[in-house]
C-alpha positions in Angstrom: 154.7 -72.0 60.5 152.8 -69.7 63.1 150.8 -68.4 60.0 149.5 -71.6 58.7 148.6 -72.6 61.9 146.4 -69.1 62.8 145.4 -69.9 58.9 143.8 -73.5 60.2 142.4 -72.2 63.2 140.7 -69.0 61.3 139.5 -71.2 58.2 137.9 -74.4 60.5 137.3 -73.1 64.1 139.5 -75.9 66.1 142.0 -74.8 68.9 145.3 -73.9 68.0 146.7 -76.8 69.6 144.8 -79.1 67.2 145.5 -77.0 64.5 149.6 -77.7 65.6 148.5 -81.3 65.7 147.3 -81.2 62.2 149.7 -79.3 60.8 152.7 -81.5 62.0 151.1 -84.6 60.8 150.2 -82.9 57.0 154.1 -81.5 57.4 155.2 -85.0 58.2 153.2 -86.9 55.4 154.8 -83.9 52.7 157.9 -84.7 54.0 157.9 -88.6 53.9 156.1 -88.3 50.5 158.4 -85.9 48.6 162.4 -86.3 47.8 164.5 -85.2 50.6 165.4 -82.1 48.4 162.2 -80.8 48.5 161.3 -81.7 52.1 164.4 -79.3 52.6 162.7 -76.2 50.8 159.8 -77.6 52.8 161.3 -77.1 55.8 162.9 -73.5 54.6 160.1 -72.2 53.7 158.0 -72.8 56.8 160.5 -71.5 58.8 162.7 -73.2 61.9 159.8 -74.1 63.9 159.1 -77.1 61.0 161.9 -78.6 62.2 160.4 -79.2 65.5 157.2 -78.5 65.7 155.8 -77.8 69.6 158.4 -79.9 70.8 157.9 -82.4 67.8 160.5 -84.3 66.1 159.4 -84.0 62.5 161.9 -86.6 61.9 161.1 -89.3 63.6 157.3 -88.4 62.3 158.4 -88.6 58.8 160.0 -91.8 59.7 156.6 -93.7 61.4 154.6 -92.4 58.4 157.4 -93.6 56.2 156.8 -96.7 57.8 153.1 -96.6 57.3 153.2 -95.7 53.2 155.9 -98.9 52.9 159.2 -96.9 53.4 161.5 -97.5 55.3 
């Protein structure tokens, strides 16, 4: 997870904790979009920290865009 977020940061210049930001809600949208078997891998092969990003609960993340795209 660290290295996409460095990867963010190098590539557009914003601070790493917007580049956290944005990778937790692009990590969340995956997640809510994709079967729960593949959010799995997701989550594997980020590494722990996409569980909970920064103190995030990717969970309940997935859940309010979930909401947004009509799941529920």
């Amino acid at each position: 997870m660290e290295e996409l977020i460095k990867q963010i940061v190098s590539k557009t210049g914003i601070s790493e904790d917007q580049a956290r930001g944005a990778a937790t809600t692009v990590i969340g949208f995956l997640k809510a979009k994709l079967p729960e078997s593949i959010g799995g891998h997701l989550d594997s092969a980020l590494g722990s920290a996409a569980g909970a990003l920064g103190g995030v609960d990717l969970g309940s993340v997935t859940s309010s865009l979930g909401g947004l795209f009509g799941k529920k």
